[in-house]
C-alpha positions, 0 to 999 in steps of 0.5 A: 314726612313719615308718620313717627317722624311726624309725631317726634316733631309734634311732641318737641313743639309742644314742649318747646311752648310750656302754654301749648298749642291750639288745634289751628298752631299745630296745623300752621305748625305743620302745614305739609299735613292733612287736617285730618293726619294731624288730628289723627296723631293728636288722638296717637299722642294723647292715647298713649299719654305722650300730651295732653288736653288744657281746657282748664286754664283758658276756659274756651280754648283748648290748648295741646301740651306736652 
């Protein structure tokens, strides 16, 4: 899979779940990716403000949205 397709693709499962994502959703998600490839586009994404980080609404589980 190339790699913007690969980040259309994230950004459209996160929207699709208003709660967002974990970390181990988005790699079941995306199993045909490296944890380490999937890390790196989470970093992509939030650098150029394309999702986000929720730790505030469920204290002790991050959950990615979009």
């Amino acid at each position: 899979m190339k790699i913007r397709e690969a980040r259309e693709r994230m950004v459209r499962a996160l929207r699709e779940k208003p709660e967002g994502l974990t970390r181990d959703e988005i790699q079941e998600r995306f199993p045909e990716l490296a944890y380490d490839r999937v890390d790196a586009l989470l970093r992509y994404l939030y650098h150029r403000y394309l999702v986000g980080l929720d730790v505030v609404t469920n204290p002790g589980h991050a959950r990615w949205v979009a």
